[in-house]
C-alpha angles and dihedrals in degrees: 000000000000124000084237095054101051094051091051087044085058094042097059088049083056112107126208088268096057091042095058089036080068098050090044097053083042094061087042082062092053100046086045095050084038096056086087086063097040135050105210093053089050096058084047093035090118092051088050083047098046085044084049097044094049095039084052097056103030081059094047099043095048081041094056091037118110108235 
């Protein structure tokens, strides 16, 4: 089985909630790697971090899951 494969196998298990938990965790990203450009996301720069680092884990861990 193809790396390709697998991981399309694992996206299609994926459910709406799972689907939106990645593009949370995607815009915490942003606002981490955009605190060096604005200052409120800089003061709260350790809550967006906390936010990233559980919705990060919280998405690869329901993506390697067997289900």
């Amino acid at each position: 089985m193809s790396i390709v494969k697998w991981s399309e196998d694992k996206i299609h298990k994926m459910n709406m909630w799972d689907i939106a938990l990645v593009k949370f965790v995607c815009v915490f990203f942003g606002l981490i790697l955009g605190a060096y450009i604005s200052e409120f996301v800089r003061q709260y720069i350790w809550i967006f971090l906390i936010l990233f680092l559980a919705g990060y884990i919280t998405a690869i861990y329901r993506f390697f899951s067997k289900r």
